[in-house]
C-alpha positions in Angstrom: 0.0 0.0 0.0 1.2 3.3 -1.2 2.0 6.2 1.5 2.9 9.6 0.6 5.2 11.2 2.9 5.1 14.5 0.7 2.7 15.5 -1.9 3.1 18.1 -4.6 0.1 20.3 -6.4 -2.3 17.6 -8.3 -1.4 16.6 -12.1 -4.4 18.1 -13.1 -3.7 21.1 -11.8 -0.1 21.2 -13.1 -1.0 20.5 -16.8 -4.1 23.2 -16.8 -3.4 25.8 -19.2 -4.3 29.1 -18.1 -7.1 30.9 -20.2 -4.5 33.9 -20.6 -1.7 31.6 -22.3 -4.4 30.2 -24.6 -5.6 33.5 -25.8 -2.7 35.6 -26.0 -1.3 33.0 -27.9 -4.1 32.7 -30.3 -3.8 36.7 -31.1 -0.5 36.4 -31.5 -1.1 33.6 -34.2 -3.4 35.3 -36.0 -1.6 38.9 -36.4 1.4 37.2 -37.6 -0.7 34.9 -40.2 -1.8 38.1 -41.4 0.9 40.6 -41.0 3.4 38.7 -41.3 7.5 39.8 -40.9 5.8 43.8 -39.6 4.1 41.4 -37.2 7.0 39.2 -36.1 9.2 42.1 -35.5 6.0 43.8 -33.6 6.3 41.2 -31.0 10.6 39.9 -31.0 10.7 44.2 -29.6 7.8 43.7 -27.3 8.9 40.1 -25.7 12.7 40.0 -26.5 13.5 43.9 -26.6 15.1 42.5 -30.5 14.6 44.2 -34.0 17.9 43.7 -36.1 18.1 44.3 -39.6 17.7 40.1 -40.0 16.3 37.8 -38.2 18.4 35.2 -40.6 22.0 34.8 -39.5 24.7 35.0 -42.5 27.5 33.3 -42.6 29.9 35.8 -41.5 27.8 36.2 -38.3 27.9 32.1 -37.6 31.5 32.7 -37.8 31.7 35.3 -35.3 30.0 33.3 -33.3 33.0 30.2 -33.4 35.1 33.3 -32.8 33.6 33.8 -29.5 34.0 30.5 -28.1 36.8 28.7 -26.1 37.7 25.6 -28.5 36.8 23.4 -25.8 33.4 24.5 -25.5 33.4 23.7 -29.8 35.1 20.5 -28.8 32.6 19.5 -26.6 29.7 20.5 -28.6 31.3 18.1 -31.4 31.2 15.1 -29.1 27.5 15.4 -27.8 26.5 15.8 -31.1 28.7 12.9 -32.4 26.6 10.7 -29.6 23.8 11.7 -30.9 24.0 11.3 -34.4 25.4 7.7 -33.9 22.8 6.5 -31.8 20.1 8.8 -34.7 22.0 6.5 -37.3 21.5 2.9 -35.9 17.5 4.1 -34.9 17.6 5.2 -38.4 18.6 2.0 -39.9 15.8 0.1 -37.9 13.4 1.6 -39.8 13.2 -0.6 -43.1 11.2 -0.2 -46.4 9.2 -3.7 -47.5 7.9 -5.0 -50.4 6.2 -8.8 -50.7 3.3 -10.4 -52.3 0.9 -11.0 -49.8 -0.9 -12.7 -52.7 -0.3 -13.8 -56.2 0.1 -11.3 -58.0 -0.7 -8.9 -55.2 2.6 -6.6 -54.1 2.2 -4.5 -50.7 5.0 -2.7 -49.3 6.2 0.6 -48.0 8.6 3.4 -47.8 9.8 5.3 -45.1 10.0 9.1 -46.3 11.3 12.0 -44.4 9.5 15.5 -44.1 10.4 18.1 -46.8 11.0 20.9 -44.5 11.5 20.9 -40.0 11.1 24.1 -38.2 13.6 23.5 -34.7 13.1 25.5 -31.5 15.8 25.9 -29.3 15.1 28.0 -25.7 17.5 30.4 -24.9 15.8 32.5 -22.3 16.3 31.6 -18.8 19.2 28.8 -19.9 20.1 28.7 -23.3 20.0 25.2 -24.2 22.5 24.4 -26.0 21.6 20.6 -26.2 18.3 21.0 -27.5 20.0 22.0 -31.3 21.9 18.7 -31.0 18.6 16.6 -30.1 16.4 18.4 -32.8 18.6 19.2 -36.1 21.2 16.3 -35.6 17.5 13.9 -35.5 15.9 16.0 -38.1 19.4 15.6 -40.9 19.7 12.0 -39.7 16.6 11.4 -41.1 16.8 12.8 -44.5 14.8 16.1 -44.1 16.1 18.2 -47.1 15.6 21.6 -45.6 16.0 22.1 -41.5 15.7 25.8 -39.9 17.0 26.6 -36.6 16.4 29.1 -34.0 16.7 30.6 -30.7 15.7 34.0 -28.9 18.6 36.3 -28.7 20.1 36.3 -25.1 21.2 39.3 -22.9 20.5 41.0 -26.3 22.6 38.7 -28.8 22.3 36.0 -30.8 23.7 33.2 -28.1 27.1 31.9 -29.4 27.2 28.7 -28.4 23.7 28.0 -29.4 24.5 29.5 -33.1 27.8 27.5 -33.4 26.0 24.0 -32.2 23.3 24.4 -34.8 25.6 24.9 -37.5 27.7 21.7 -36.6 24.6 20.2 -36.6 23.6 20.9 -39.9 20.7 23.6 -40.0 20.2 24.8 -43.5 19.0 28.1 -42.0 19.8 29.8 -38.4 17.4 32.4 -37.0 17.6 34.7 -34.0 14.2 35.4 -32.6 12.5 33.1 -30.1 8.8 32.4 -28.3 5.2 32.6 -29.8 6.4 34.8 -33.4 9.4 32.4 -33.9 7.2 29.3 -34.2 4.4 31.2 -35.7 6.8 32.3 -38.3 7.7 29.1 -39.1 4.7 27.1 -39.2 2.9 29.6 -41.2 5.7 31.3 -43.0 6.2 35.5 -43.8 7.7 37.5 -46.8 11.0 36.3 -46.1 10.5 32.9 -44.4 9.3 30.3 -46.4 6.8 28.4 -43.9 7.9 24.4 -42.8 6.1 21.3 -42.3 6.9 20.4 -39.3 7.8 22.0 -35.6 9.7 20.3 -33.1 11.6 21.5 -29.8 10.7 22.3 -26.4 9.9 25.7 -25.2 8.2 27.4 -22.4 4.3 27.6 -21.9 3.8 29.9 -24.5 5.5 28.3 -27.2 4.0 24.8 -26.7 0.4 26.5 -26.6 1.6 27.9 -30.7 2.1 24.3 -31.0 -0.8 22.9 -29.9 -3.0 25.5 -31.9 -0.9 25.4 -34.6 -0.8 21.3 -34.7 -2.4 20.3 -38.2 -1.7 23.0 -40.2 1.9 21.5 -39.5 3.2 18.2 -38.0 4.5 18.8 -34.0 7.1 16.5 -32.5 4.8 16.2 -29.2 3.0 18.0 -26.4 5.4 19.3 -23.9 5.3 20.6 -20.7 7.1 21.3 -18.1 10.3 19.2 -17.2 9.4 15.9 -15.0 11.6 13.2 -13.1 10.8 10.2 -11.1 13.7 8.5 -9.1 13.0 4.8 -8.5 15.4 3.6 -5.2 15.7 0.9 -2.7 18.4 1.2 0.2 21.1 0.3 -2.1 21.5 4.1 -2.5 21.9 7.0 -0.3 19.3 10.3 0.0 22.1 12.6 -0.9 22.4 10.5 -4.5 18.3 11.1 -4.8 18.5 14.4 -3.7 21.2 15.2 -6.2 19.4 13.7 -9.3 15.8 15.2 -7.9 16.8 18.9 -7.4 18.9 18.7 -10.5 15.7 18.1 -12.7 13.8 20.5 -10.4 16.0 23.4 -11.4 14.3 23.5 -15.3 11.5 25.3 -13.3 9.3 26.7 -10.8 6.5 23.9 -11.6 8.9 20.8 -12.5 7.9 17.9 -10.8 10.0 16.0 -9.2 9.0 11.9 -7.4 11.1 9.9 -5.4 9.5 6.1 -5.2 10.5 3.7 -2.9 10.2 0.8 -1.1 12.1 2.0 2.0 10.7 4.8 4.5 14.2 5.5 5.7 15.7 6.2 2.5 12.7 8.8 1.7 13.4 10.6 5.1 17.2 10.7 4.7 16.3 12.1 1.0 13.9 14.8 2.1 16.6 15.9 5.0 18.7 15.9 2.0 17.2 18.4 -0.2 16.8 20.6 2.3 20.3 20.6 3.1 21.6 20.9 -0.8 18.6 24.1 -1.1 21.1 25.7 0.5 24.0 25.0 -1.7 22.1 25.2 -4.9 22.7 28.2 -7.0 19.3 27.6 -8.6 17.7 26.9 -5.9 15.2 29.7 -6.2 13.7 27.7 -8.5 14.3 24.2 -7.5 13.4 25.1 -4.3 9.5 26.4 -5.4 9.4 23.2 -7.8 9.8 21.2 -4.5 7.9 23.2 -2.8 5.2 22.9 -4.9 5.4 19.4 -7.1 8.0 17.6 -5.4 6.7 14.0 -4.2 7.8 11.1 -1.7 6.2 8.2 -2.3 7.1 5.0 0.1 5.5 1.5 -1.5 5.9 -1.9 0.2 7.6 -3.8 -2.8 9.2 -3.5 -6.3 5.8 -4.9 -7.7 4.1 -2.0 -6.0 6.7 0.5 -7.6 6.2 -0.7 -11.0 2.3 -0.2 -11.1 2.9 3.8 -9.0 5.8 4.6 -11.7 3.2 3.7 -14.4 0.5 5.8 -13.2 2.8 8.7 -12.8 4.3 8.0 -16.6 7.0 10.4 -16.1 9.4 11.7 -18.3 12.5 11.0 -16.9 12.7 7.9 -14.9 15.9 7.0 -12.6 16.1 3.5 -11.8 18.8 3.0 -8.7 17.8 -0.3 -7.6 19.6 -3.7 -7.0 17.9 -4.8 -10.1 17.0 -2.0 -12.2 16.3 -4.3 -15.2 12.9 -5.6 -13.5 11.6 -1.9 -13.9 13.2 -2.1 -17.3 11.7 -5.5 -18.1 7.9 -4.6 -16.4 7.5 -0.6 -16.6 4.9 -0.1 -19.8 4.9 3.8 -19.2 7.8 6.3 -19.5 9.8 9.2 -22.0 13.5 7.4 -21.0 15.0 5.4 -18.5 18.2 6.2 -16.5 19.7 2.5 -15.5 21.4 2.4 -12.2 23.0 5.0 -10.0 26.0 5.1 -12.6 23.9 7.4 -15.0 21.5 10.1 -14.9 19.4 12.1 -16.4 21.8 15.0 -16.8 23.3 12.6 -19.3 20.6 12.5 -21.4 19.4 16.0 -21.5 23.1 16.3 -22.6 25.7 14.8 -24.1 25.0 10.9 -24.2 23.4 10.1 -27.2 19.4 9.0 -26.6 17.1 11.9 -27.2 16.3 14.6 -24.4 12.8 15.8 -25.9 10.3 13.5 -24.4 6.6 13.0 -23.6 5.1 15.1 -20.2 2.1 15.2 -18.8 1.4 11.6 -18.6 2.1 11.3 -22.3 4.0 8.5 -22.2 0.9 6.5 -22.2 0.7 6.3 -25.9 4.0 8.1 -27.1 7.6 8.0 -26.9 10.0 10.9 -27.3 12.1 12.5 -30.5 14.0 9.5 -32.6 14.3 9.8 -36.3 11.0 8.0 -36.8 9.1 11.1 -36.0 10.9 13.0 -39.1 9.7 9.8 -41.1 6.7 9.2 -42.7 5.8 5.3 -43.8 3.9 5.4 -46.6 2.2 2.3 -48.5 2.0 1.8 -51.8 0.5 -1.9 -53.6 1.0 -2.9 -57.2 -1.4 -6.0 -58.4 -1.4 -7.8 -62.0 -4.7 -8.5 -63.7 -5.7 -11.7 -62.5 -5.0 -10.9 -59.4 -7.4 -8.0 -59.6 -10.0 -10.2 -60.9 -9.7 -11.8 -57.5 -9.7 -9.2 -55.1 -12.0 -7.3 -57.1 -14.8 -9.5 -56.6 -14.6 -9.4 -52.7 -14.1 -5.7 -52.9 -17.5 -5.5 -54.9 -19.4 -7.4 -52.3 -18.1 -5.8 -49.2 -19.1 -1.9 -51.1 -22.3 -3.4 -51.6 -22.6 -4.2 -47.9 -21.8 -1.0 -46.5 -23.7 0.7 -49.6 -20.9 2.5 -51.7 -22.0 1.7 -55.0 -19.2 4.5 -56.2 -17.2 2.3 -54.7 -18.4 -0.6 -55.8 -18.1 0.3 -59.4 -13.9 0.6 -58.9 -14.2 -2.8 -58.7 -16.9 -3.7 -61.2 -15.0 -2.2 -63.6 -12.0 -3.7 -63.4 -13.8 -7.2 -63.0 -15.6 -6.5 -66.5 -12.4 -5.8 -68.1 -10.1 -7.9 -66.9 -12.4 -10.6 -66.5 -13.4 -10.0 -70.6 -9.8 -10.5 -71.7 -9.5 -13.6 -69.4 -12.7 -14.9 -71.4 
């Protein structure tokens, strides 16, 4: 039986979207579909305090952005991406066109094509996230997708170096310098000097994944984020300094990130909540890691591993850190989740950066029915069937039937007429 030694806000709560988010956004969305570029620069002065002459970075500015960096930090940059694109490469490789004759004469099969064109948002605001180019563009070229667009907001009133420099290694055919509600707008729906994409993905704050949810059909999304989440799986094998680590440092994304601790073991869940009290006050960030406690951290006790499984797939968090003697029964059993972390070895700092699996995953209990950002998501698998005459004299004939049955005689003419010609030349 579950006990909960601390509770945070309810889910429902948490994933609400405030009737001011929705509408402002909607405005937004609907002055820049009109007014296009006058109306994206409108709103990059009024939100970002940002009106160059271009929001398009040339080339010489990418290179003055290289020029600004430490070659470690470029270094660095290369190997997270080089991860990434290696583990993008064998996912990529997984997905397999087929062709075979499910009949005689019957051939069904299909291709795996990638989107024309991906719009990628990368936050900048509070902490530029650098990462998020390698997870989006690295995916997106991976996958084939002929034209990828980049962008950021600007940050302390600049385009953000680092940022710039890891979307060019990563391959973005075009790097833009605006950010929130007008840069996804802008891309979705295009202006008079941006030609509009088929597809946004990237995670952003409330605002921008409201553009995404309106703005989801008239272009493809990667999926419905919200704020960051983490759920720490542990037994006594670990200590509540370890969880407290690996809880506040998912807590620090923002004020309303939640952040679980499950276990089977009422001491470890006391020693963890002394913990993060103790680290609050080491924590730079702990202005905000210390309201996401506040206000959505969790402490969960259950009596068994069995008991832990069911809880963690009820929760369907995010991130889940498993730091148990055997992590690979939650790995084996647990139906619901965005990524798991294996073992007190790894984290989930490794994944957001540098490791190589994907950092943009499913939220708000998402991971239901959804995983996160792989290649596949750039891809779409589309049929096609070829069928020789005879065999069309066969299928025809059930075809004509079933329209009949459900009353399609428009339908059922297709058929009929392939049955009268084929079946005349047969004769």
């Amino acid at each position: 039986m579950i006990r909960f030694l601390k509770q945070g806000k309810a889910a429902e709560e948490a994933a609400r979207i405030d009737a001011d988010i929705r509408n402002t956004v909607e405005n937004i969305l609907a002055d820049i579909g009109e007014n296009g570029d006058k109306a994206v620069r409108k709103y990059s002065e009024k939100f970002d305090a940002w009106n160059p002459q271009s929001f398009r970075l040339q080339r010489a500015d990418i290179d003055a952005c290289y020029a600004e960096l430490p070659q470690q930090v470029v270094e660095d940059i290369k190997f997270a991406q080089q991860q990434v694109r290696g583990f993008a490469r064998i996912q990529r490789q997984a997905l397999r066109d087929v062709e075979v004759e499910t009949l005689p004469g019957v051939t069904l099969g299909h291709k795996n094509v990638p989107v024309n064109s991906v719009g990628c948002y990368v936050p900048g605001g509070k902490y530029p996230l650098v990462a998020s180019a390698h997870m989006s563009v690295v995916t997106a070229k991976v996958a084939g997708v002929k034209r990828v667009i980049a962008t950021a907001p600007p940050y302390r009133g600049r385009p953000n170096a680092a940022i710039v420099v890891a979307m060019d290694l990563a391959g973005a055919d075009e790097i833009y310098t605006f950010g929130g509600v007008q840069a996804v707008a802008a891309m979705a729906l295009g202006t008079e000097s941006l030609a509009a994409v088929d597809m946004l993905v990237g995670p952003g704050n409330a605002f921008v994944a409201e553009a995404k949810r309106q703005l989801f059909g008239r272009v493809g999304i990667d999926l419905f984020a919200g704020p960051t989440e983490t759920l720490i799986i542990a037994d006594d094998s670990v200590d509540g300094e370890l969880c407290a680590a690996d809880l506040l440092g998912q807590a620090e994304h923002g004020p309303n990130s939640p952040a679980v601790l499950l276990t089977n073991s009422e001491s470890l869940a006391r020693a963890t909540l002394a913990e993060v009290q103790r680290q609050l006050q080491l924590l730079p960030t702990a202005d905000i890691a210390g309201k996401a406690w506040a206000d959505y951290g969790q402490v969960i006790v259950c009596d068994d591993y069995e008991e832990m499984v069911a809880q963690a797939d009820l929760i369907a968090s995010e991130h889940v850190q498993v730091m148990t003697r055997e992590p690979d029964y939650f790995l084996q059993r647990m139906t619901n989740y965005g990524a798991l972390f294996l073992g007190p070895e790894t984290n989930v700092s490794y994944g957001d950066k540098c490791i190589g699996t994907n950092h943009t995953l499913p939220t708000n209990k998402a991971a239901r029915y959804t995983g996160g950002l792989w290649v596949g998501k750039f891809i779409k698998t589309c049929t096609y069937q070829r069928i020789t005459p005879e065999a069309s004299l066969q299928v025809g004939e059930y075809c004509s039937r079933l329209c009949a049955l459900e009353g399609f005689m428009g339908h059922k003419e297709q058929a009929d007429i392939r049955l009268r010609r084929y079946g005349s030349k047969e004769r």
